[in-house]
C-alpha positions in Angstrom: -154.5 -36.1 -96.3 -153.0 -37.8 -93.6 -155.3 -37.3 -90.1 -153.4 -35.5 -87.3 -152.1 -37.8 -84.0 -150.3 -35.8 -82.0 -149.5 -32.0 -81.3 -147.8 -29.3 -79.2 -149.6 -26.9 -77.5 -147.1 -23.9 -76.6 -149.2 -22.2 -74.0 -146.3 -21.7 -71.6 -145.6 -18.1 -69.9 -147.4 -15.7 -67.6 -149.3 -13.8 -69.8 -148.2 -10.4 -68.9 -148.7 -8.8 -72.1 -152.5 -9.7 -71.7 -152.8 -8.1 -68.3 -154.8 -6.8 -66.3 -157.0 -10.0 -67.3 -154.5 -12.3 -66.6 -154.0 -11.5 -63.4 -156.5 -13.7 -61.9 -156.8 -16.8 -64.8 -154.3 -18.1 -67.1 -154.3 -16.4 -70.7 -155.4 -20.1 -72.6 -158.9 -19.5 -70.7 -159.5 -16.2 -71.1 -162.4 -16.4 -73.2 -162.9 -15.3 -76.7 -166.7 -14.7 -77.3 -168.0 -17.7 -75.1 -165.1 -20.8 -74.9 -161.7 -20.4 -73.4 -158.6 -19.7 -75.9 -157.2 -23.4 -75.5 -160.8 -25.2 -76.5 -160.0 -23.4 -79.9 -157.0 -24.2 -80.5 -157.6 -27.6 -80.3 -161.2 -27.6 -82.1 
């Protein structure tokens, strides 16, 4: 298995289907038990 280099992210938009949290942070860190969405992603 070939190890990964490179990747896309797509974490572009204003979250407004996650609001009212989103109103004051961006939906990749809004948290999901204790680390932001985005750290999981990539992890």
């Amino acid at each position: 298995m070939q190890k990964i280099k490179k990747a896309i992210i797509a974490v572009a938009g204003s979250g407004t289907r996650l609001l009212p949290a989103t109103k004051s942070m961006p939906k990749e860190m809004l948290p999901i038990v204790d680390k932001p969405i985005i750290q999981l992603v990539v992890e």
